[in-house]
N, C-alpha and C positions, 0 to 999 in steps of 0.2 A: 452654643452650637446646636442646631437643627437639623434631622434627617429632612431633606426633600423629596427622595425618589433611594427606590428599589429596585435593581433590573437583576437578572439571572442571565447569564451566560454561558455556552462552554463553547472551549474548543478543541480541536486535533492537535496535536503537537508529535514530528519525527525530528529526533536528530539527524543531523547531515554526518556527523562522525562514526556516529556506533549504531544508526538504524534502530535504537530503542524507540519506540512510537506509545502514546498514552492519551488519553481524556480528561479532561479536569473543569468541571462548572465550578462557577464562580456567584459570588452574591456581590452586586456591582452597588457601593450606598455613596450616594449624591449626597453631600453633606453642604455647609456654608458656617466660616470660621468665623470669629466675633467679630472681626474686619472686615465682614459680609462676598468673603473670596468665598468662590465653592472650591470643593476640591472632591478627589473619588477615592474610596478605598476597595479594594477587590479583599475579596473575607472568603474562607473554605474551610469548613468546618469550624465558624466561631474565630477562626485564627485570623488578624490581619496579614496580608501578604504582598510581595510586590505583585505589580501590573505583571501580566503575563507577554503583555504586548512589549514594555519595555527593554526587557533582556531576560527572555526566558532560559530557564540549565533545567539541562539534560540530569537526569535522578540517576539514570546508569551510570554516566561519564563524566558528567559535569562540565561538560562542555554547552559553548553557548551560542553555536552557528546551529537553532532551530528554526525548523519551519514550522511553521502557525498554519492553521488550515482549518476550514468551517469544522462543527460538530460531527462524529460518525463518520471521517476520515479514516481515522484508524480500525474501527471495528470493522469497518467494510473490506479494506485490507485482508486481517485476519481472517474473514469469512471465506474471501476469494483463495486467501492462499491454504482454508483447510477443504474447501471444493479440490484444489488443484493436489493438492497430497491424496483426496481419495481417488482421483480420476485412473485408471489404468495407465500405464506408461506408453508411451506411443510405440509402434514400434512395427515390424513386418508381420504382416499376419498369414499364417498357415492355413494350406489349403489341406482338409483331411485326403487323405490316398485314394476313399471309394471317389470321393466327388470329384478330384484330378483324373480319374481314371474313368469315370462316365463323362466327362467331356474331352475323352481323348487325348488328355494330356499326360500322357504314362510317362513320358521321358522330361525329367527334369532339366530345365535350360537357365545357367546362368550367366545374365550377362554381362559384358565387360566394355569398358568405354567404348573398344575397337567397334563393336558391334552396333553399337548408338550413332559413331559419327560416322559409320558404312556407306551411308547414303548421300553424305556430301561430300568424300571423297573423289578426284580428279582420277579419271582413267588417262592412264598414262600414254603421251599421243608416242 
């Protein structure tokens, strides 16, 4: 048996079940048997493993309806969603009292649907 070829892979991987998301490169060895078949082993850390591609499981759940997806899938995720945890929550923003009160607007007005659809309301013949 003869190594032929050496490739390096990784990929993205979420479960559909439980949402756990992970990375995992791989050492991809091109081999050829004494029968001169090639065949592929995927190796991670030393350890032979199955194909990732084949039936990948979930390490949270162990469930095996995963999605596969290029490399830095998941970390880009993570990134986006700890952007979005530090972002300030949206939300109505207050106008201080001096500044409402130098542009005239001392009297606070809230409004109510009536007052939105006012103006496409039917004057009654």
């Amino acid at each position: 048996m003869s190594e032929i070829a050496v490739v390096h892979e990784s990929y993205s991987f979420a479960c559909m079940r439980c949402g756990h998301g992970w990375e995992q490169s791989y050492q991809i060895e091109h081999h050829v048997d004494a029968d001169g078949r090639e065949f592929v082993q995927y190796v991670v850390n030393g350890q032979v493993v199955p194909s990732p591609l084949s039936r990948p499981t979930c390490s949270n759940c162990d469930n095996h309806v995963v999605r596969i997806m290029r490399p830095g899938r998941v970390a880009s995720a993570r990134d986006a969603a700890h952007r979005q945890q530090q972002a300030p929550p949206a939300g109505p923003v207050e106008v201080p009292a001096a500044a409402a009160a130098a542009e005239g607007q001392q009297k606070e007005h809230h409004w109510h649907l009536s007052d939105l659809l006012h103006p496409f309301q039917r004057k009654a013949s």
